[in-house]
N, C-alpha and C positions, 0 to 999 in steps of 0.2 A: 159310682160310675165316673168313671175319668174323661174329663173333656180339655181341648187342647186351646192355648191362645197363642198370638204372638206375638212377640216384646220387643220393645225396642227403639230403634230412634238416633238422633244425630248424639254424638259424644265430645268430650273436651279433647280425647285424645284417641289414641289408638291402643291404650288401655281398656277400653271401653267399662269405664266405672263410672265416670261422672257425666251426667249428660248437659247437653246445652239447657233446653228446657229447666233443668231442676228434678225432670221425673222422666221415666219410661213410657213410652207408649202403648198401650196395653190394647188387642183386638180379638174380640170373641167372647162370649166361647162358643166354642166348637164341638159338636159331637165327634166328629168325625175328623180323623189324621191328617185326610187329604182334601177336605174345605178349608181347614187351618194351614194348608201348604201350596193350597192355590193364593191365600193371603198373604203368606209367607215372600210366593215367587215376583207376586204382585208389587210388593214392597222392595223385596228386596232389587231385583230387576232397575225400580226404576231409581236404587239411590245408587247403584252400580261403580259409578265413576266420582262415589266421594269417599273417600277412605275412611272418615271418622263416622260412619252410618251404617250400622249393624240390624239387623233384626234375626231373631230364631222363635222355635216352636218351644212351648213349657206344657208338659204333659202334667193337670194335676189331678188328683184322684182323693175325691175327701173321704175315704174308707179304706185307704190307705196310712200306716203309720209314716210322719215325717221323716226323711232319710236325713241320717247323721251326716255331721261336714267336720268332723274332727278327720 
């Protein structure tokens, strides 16, 4: 069954690969799309006015095979 988090957090840059913290902010999980997107709005809303503070939804599904990144 797939349940959803959301990731994220302040960045070194506007690359968003390296975060200030050292790690990601991880929230959930979620059953459901749209409790992970009321977290999502939650977050992201109110970092709004800093450029290097991202957050998104990660859909993962452990009965699912990993998806390739080549």
């Amino acid at each position: 069954m797939a349940r959803f988090w959301v990731v994220g957090g302040e960045y070194a840059d506007t690359n968003f690969e390296v975060t200030v913290t050292g790690g990601e902010e991880w929230f959930g999980p979620y059953d459901q799309y749209e409790d992970a997107r009321k977290v999502w709005q939650r977050k992201a809303w109110g970092s709004v006015d800093d450029a290097t503070t991202r957050y998104r939804i990660e859909r993962i599904d452990p009965d699912e095979p990993p998806r390739c990144t080549d």
